[in-house]
Structure formats: structure tokens, C-alpha cells
C-alpha positions in Angstrom: 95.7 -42.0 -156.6 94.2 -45.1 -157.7 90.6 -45.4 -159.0 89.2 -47.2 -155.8 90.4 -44.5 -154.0 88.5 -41.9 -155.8 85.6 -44.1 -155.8 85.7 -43.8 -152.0 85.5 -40.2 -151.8 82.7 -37.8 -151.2 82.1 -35.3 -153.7 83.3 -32.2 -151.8 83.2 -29.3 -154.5 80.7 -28.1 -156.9 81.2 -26.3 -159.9 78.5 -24.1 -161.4 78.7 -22.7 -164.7 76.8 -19.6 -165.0 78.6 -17.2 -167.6 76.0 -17.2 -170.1 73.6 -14.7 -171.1 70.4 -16.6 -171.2 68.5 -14.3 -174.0 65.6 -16.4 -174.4 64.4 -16.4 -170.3 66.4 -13.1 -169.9 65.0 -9.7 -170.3 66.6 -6.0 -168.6 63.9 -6.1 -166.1 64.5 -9.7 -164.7 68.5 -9.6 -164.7 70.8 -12.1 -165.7 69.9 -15.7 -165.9 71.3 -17.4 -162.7 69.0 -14.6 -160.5 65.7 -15.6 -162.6 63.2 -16.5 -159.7 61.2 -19.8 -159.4 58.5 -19.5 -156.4 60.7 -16.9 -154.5 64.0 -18.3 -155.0 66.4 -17.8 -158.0 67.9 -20.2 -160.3 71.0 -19.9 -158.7 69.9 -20.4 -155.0 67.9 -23.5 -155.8 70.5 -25.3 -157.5 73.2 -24.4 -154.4 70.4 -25.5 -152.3 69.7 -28.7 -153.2 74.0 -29.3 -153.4 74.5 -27.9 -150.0 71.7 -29.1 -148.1 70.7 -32.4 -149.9 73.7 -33.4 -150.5 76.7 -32.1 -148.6 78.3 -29.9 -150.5 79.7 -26.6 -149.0 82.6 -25.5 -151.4 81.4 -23.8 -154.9 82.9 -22.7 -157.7 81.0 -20.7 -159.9 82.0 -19.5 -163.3 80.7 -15.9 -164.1 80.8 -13.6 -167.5 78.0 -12.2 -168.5 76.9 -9.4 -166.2 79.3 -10.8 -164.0 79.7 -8.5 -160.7 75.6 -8.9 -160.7 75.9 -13.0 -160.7 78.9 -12.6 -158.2 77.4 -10.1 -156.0 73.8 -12.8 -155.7 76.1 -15.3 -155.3 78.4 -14.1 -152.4 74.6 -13.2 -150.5 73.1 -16.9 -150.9 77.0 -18.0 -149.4 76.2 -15.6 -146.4 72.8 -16.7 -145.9 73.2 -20.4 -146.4 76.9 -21.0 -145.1 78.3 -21.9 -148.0 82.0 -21.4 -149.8 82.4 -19.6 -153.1 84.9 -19.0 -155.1 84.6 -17.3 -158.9 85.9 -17.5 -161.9 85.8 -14.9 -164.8 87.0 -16.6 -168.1 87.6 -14.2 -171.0 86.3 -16.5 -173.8 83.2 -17.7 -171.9 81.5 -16.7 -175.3 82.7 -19.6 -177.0 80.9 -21.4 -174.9 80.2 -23.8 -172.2 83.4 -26.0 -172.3 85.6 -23.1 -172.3 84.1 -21.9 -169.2 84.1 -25.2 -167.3 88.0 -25.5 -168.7 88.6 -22.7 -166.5 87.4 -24.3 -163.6 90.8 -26.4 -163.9 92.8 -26.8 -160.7 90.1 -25.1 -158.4 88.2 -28.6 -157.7 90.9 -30.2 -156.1 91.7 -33.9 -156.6 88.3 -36.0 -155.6 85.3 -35.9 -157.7 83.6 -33.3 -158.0 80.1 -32.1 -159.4 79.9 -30.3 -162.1 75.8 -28.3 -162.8 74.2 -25.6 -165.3 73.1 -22.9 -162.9 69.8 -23.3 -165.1 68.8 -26.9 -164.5 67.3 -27.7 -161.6 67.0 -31.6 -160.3 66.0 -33.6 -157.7 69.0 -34.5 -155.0 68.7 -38.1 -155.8 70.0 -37.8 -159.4 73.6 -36.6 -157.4 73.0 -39.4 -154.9 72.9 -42.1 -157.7 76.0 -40.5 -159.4 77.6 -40.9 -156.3 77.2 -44.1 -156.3 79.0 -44.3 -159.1 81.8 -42.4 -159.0 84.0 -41.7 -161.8 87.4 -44.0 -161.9 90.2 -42.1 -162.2 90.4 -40.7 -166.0 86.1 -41.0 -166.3 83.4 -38.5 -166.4 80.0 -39.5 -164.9 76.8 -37.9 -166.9 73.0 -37.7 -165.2 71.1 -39.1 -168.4 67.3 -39.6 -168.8 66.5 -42.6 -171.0 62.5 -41.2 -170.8 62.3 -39.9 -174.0 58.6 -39.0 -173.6 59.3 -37.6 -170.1 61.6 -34.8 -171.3 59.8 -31.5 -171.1 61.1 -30.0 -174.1 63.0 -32.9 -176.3 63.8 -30.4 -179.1 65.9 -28.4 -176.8 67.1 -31.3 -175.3 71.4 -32.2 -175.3 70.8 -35.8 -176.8 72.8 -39.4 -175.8 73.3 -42.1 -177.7 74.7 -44.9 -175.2 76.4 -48.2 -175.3 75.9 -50.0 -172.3 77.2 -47.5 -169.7 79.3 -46.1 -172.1 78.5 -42.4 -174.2 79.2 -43.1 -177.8 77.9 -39.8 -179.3 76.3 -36.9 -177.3 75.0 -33.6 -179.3 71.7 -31.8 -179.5 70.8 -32.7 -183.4 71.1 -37.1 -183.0 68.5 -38.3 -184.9 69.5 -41.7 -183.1 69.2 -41.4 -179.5 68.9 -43.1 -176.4 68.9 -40.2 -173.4 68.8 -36.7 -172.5 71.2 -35.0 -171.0 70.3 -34.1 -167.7 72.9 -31.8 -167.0 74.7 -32.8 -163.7 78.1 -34.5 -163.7 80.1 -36.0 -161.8 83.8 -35.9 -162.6 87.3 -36.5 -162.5 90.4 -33.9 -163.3 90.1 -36.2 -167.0 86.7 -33.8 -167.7 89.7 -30.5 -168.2 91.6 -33.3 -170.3 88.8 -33.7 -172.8 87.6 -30.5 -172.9 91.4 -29.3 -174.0 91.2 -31.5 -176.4 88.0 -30.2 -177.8 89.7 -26.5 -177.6 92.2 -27.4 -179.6 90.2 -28.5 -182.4 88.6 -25.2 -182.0 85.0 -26.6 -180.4 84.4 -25.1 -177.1 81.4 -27.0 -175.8 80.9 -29.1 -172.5 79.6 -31.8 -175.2 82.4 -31.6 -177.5 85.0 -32.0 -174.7 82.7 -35.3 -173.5 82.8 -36.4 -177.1 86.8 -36.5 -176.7 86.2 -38.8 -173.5 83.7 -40.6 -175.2 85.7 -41.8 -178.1 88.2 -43.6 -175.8 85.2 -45.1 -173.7 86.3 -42.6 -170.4 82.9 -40.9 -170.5 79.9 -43.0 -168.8 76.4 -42.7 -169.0 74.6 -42.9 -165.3 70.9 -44.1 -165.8 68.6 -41.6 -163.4 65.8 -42.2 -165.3 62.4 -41.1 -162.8 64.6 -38.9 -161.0 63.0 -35.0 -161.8 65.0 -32.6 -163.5 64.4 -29.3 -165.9 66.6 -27.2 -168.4 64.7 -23.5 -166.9 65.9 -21.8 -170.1 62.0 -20.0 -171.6 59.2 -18.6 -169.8 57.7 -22.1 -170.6 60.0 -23.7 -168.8 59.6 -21.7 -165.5 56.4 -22.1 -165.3 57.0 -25.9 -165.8 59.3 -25.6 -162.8 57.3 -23.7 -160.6 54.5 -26.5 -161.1 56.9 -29.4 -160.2 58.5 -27.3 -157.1 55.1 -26.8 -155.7 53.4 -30.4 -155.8 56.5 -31.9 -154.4 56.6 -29.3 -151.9 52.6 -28.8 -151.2 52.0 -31.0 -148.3 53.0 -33.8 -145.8 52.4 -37.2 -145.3 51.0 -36.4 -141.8 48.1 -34.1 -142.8 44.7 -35.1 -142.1 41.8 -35.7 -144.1 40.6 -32.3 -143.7 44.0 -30.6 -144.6 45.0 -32.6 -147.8 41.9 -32.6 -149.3 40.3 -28.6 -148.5 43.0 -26.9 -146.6 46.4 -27.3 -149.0 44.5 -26.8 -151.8 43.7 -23.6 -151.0 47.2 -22.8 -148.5 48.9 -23.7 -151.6 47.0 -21.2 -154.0 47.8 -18.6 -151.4 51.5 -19.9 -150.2 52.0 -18.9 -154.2 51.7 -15.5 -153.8 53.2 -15.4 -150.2 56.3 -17.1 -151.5 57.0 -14.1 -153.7 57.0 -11.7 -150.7 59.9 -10.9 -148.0 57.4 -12.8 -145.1 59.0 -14.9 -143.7 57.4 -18.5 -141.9 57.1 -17.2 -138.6 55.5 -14.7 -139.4 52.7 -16.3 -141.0 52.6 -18.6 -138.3 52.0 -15.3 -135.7 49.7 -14.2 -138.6 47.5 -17.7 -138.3 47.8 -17.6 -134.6 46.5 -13.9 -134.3 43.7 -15.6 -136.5 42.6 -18.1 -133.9 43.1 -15.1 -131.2 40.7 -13.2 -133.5 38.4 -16.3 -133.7 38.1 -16.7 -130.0 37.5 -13.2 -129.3 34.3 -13.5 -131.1 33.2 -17.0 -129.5 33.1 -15.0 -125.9 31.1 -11.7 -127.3 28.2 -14.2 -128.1 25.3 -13.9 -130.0 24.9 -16.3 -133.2 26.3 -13.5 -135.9 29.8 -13.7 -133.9 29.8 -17.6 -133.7 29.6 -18.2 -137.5 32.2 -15.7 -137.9 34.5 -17.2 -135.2 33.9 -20.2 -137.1 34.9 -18.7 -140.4 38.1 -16.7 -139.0 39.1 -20.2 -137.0 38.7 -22.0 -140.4 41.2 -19.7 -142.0 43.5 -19.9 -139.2 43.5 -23.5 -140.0 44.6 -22.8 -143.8 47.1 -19.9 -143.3 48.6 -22.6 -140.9 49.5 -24.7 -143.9 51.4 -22.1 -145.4 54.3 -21.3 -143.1 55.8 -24.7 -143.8 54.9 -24.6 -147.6 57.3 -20.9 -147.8 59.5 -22.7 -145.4 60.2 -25.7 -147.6 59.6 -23.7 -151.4 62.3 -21.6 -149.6 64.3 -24.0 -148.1 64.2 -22.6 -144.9 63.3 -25.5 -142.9 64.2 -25.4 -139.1 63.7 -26.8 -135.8 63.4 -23.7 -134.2 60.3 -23.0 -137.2 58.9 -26.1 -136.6 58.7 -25.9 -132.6 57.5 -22.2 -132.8 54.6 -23.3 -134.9 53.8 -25.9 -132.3 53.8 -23.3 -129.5 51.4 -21.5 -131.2 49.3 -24.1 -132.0 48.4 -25.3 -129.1 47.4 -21.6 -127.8 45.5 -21.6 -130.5 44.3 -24.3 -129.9 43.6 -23.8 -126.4 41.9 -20.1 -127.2 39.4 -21.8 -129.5 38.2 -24.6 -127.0 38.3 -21.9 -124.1 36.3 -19.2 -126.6 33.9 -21.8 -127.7 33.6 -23.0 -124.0 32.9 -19.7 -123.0 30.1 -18.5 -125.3 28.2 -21.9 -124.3 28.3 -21.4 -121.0 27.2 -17.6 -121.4 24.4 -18.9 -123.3 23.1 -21.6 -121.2 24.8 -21.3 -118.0 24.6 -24.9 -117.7 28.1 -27.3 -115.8 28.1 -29.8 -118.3 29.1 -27.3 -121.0 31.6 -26.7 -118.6 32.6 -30.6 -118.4 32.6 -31.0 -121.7 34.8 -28.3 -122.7 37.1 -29.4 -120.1 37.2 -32.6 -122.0 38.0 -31.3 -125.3 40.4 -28.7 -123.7 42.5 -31.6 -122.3 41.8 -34.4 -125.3 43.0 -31.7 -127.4 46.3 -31.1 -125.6 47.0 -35.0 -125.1 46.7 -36.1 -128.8 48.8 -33.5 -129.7 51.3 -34.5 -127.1 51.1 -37.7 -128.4 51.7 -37.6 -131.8 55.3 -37.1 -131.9 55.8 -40.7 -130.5 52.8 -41.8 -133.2 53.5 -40.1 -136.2 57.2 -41.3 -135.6 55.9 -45.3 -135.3 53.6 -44.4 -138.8 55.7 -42.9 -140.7 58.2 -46.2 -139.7 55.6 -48.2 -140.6 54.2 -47.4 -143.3 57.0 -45.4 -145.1 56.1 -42.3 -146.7 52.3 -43.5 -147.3 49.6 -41.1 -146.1 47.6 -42.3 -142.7 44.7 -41.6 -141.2 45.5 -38.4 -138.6 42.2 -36.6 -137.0 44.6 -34.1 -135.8 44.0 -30.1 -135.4 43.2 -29.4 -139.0 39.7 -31.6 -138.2 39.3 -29.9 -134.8 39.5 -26.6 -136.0 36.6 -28.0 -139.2 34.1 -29.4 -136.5 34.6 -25.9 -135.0 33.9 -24.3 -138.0 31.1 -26.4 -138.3 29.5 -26.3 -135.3 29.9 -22.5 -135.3 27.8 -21.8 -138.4 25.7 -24.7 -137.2 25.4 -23.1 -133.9 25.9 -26.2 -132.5 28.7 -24.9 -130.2 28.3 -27.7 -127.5 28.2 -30.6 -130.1 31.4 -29.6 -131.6 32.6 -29.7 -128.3 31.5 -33.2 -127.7 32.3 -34.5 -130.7 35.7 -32.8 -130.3 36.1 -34.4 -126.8 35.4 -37.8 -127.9 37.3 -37.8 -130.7 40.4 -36.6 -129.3 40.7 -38.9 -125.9 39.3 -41.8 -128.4 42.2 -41.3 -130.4 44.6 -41.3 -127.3 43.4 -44.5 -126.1 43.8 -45.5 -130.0 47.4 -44.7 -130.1 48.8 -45.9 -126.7 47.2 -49.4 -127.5 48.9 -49.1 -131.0 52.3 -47.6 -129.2 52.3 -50.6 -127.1 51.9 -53.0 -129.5 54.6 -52.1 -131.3 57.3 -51.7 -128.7 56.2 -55.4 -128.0 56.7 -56.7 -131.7 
């Protein structure tokens, strides 16, 4: 096979090394290392995660030894749950270290490229798209480095590079001359088992000693994903570092409105942090924020001022438990479109049960048709903007790629709900609802147009 050939492959396999005993995160309570838990996930999960969903990967092999029927067992469960392939192997001088137990991984990858991770170091997918775009020739090893010096979160710990171009020259964790960190994700050819034989035979068993080997004959090349987010999770510092990045990347969405970026996720996020670590899943949250709203409009229609302002309240906290189904869903990687559409179903009877409630105790109270009319009016603006913003959001999010936009979606209904309950200004909030909405309608199909014409 020629090295344009490999060049052209996919990475198909990925090989985990997870043998060690991880003393300093570790204690008897939390397990072994790989099953360590970062915002309701373990180690272990996270790292297949972002392989098998991010980037294609279904086939695993994982190297086991210390407590190893524990790591095995957690592993065949996330292969169950997330349709993945593993495959194990059980060294019997994983002590010596890290080399020896990737050595072992010999003639399980097959003959394309194939990733090669820590089960400790978690990192953002595009660090394996970049090093796919560079694919090792035949006879080269591809390393992730970080030329950030001042980015690395712990540069004492930190597996040090010293480069040459794209080449590694020298690669240990005491350089006092160095140019990047090793960020712990390969990508490699069979050469990687060639190297680290060599290393073996000197009597050095370490993943770095066998890329020293490659390095000295210019087969080992440094890949630049420097601004690409990654973590050695090997203290109690350090997973508390990870849980911090995991949860502002994962906190909120482009398309939230003003209301739920800057009130509603700060606080869905503090509570999405202790929800995370519990077996609920997102759809039930989601019945949980819609029995909210239910609760909310059930005391809109008993009247009286005392049960507006706490409809209002109970509505408002619909409106934050809402953020947190797909906060859990995406911390847990459990994204779906049938999530997703069930959320929407209950939205808009919540939706729907909040105008009609609100509609309801105003009429009771004044018994007049143009609470009537108006309500109407914000039923059905309601309903048509959220209609419409599939076509919308999909034309924004086109347009202005990834930027926040403006969005008076349901997250500032439900405010001017909450407002106008504890205002008890229940027929304002109705008007400014109705306005607001079927403005925005008109807004969007003028905007719609537009574009299809450009």
C-alpha cells in the first residue's frame, strides 16, 4: 500500500489505552480511572463519544489492566448504549507503561490509520478532524500538539515537544527547550508498533520513548491544533477544569433569545449541573417543564391577584427548566430528533395553556370581548412564529454563521407573562404578546422572501 493510498483513507478504528491506575484522580470510592465522571458521563464515555459521534468512528480497541473486568464491564455498556464495537486487550506488562500497552494493540487496527487516545484526555473533535487531514504516510506517526504554551492547563504535567518544522525532534515531559504540548491524540500508521519495539528493546516502555525512535529518523510528525480544546483529566483539579469547559461549550444555543441567554441559562445551567448527575433523563424534564406551564395556567383560571403572580412565577420557571432538557441532552450526548420534536410538542401546549389561562382569568375578571380578541391574537401569533421559525432560524443561522440574532421567541413570551402577572397587567401582556408575535411574522416572511430572491 502506497502512502497516497493511506492518505485517502478514513480513520476506521480507535485505540484507547486505559490500563493504568490513575492514583492521583483515583480513590476506592470513585473506581478506576476510565469510569471517573465529568458532568454525568465518565472519562471513558466522553472520549468514545466524541470518536463515534463526531467523528465516525465505530470500531474500538481498548487496552485494559488495572481493575480490568471493571473497565471492560463499563466499556461493553457504553458499546450497547451508543452502538459501538469493542474489542479488549489485557497486556501482562501494562505496568511498564504506556508503550507497552499500546504495543499490544499490534495487529488489531487493521491496515489504514488509525487513532490512537488516553482514555483520560478529553478534546474537542476538530483536533481528529485536522489530523485527518493529515494523515500519516505510510511508515509516519501523526501527534495533536499545542504550540500554546500559556494555554496549557497544567504545563508541569504536561508531555513536552520540541519540533522542527513538522517534524518531532525530541518529545519527553522534563525539555527545558520546548515548543508544544502533547495533546494526546494520534493518528497513526502500523510504523507506531515499529517504534515502540524498538523502544522495548532498549528496555523503555513509554508511548514517548517509542515516538522518540520514529523521531530520530524524521517518521514522527508534529500536527499544529493549536486553539483546538483539550485536557489531561488526571487530579481533582483537573476535573473540575473539565467540567467548566464541558459546560460553557455546551450551555446554550445560538438561537436563544434575549431573555434566555442572558437570565434563563444562567440559571438552567446552575440547575442542569446538578440534573446532569441524576438518572433523569431529557424528556423527562421536558414533561417536568410542561406540567409547569400546566400548573401555571391552572392558577391563571382560579383568579384573583394572589394566583396570577404565582402563575406568573410557576410560568417563568417553566421557561428555565425548559433550557435544561437540551443542556443534559448535549452534556450527555444524547441529542435526538425524536428529543428535539417532543420538546416542541410540548411547547406549543404550553404555550397554548398559558395564553388560554391568561385569556381566561381576564375575561372572568372583566367579562369584556376584546380581552377575548386579543387573546385570540396572541393565541394564534404565538403559534405562527413558532411555525415559522424553522424556515427562519434555518436562513440565520445561514447567514450569519454561528453568530447569535435577535429571536423574540417563547423564552420572551413566557417573561412578558411573568411580567404582566405580577404586574397584574394580564391584558397588556396579552397585547404586547399579540403584537409582538404577528409583527415578527410579517418581519420574517418579508426577510424569507428577500432572500429566496437574492
Amino acid at each position: 500500500m502506497t502512502g497516497p493510498e493511506v492518505r485517502k483513507a478514513e480513520p476506521a478504528v480507535a485505540v484507547l489505552l486505559a490500563a493504568g491506575k490513575g492514583t492521583r484522580i483515583c480513590t476506592k470510592s470513585r473506581g478506576p480511572k476510565p469510569i471517573a465522571r465529568v458532568l454525568g458521563l465518565s472519562l471513558a464515555e466522553r472520549v468514545v463519544c466524541t470518536f463515534l459521534k463526531d467523528l465516525g468512528v465505530r470500531r474500538f480497541v481498548v487496552v485494559v489492566g488495572h481493575e480490568a473486568e471493571i473497565v471492560k464491564s463499563h466499556f461493553r455498556d457504553i458499546a450497547l448504549r451508543r452502538g459501538a464495537t469493542v474489542k479488549f486487550v489485557e497486556p501482562d506488562d501494562w505496568r511498564r507503561g504506556n508503550g507497552a500497552s499500546a504495543l499490544s494493540a499490534r495487529g488489531r487496527t487493521g491496515e489504514t490509520p488509525f487513532y490512537l487516545s488516553m482514555t483520560d484526555h478529553l478534546f474537542a473533535p476538530e483536533i481528529g478532524r485536522v489530523l485527518a487531514r493529515h494523515a500519516p504516510a505510510e511508515g509516519q506517526v501523526c501527534l495533536a500538539v499545542d504550540k500554546d504554551k500559556s494555554g496549557v492547563f497544567d504545563p508541569e504535567d504536561a508531555t513536552r515537544v520540541k519540533v522542527d518544522g513538522d517534524r518531532i525532534r525530541e518529545i519527553a515531559k522534563d525539555l527545558e527547550d520546548w515548543d508544544a504540548a502533547d495533546t494526546g491524540v494520534l493518528l497513526c500508521s502500523e510504523a507506531l508498533f515499529d517504534g515502540l519495539e524498538r523502544a522495548a528493546a532498549r528496555g523503555m516502555h513509554g508511548l514517548c520513548d517509542g515516538l522518540r525512535e520514529l523521531a530520530r529518523e524524521g517518521r514522527a510528525i508534529a500536527v499544529d491544533v493549536t486553539g483546538h480544546d483539550w485536557l489531561d483529566v488526571d487530579t481533582p483539579e483537573a476535573v473540575r477544569e473539565a467540567e467548566r469547559r464541558v459546560m460553557s461549550q455546551q450551555g446554550r444555543k445560538i438561537s436563544d433569545g434575549p431573555v434566555a441567554r442572558y437570565l434563563n441559562r444562567p440559571v438552567s445551567r446552575w440547575l442542569t449541573r446538578y440534573l446532569v448527575r441524576t438518572a433523569v433523563t431529557p424528556n423527562q424534564i421536558s414533561i417536568a417543564s410542561w406540567l409547569l406551564a400546566c400548573v401555571a395556567a391552572a392558577l391563571f383560571v382560579t383568579g384573583g391577584y394572589p394566583a396570577l403572580a404565582a402563575g406568573g412565577v410557576v410560568a417563568q420557571l417553566a421557561s428555565i427548566v425548559d433550557g435544561c432538557d437540551g443542556e443534559v441532552a448535549r452534556l450527555r450526548r444524547e441529542q435526538s430528533d425524536f428529543g428535539g420534536w417532543f420538546d416542541a410538542i410540548l411547547d406549543r401546549y404550553a404555550d397554548a395553556f398559558l395564553l388560554f389561562g391568561l385569556t381566561w382569568h381576564e375575561f372572568a375578571a372583566t367579562g369584556t370581548q376584546m380581552s377575548l380578541v386579543i387573546g385570540v391574537a396572541a393565541i394564534i401569533g404565538a403559534f405562527v412564529h413558532s411555525y415559522t421559525a424553522d424556515k427562519y432560524d434555518g436562513m440565520m443561522t445561514r447567514k450569519l454563521r454561528g453568530a447569535p440574532y435577535f429571536r423574540p421567541g417563547r423564552d420572551v413570551r413566557t417573561f412578558v407573562i411573568f411580567l404582566g402577572a405580577l404586574l397584574n397587567g394580564p391584558l397588556l401582556a396579552l397585547a404586547v404578546i399579540a403584537v409582538m408575535t404577528n409583527v415578527d411574522v410579517v418581519r420574517r416572511i418579508i426577510l424569507c422572501a428577500r432572500e429566496e430572491k437574492a
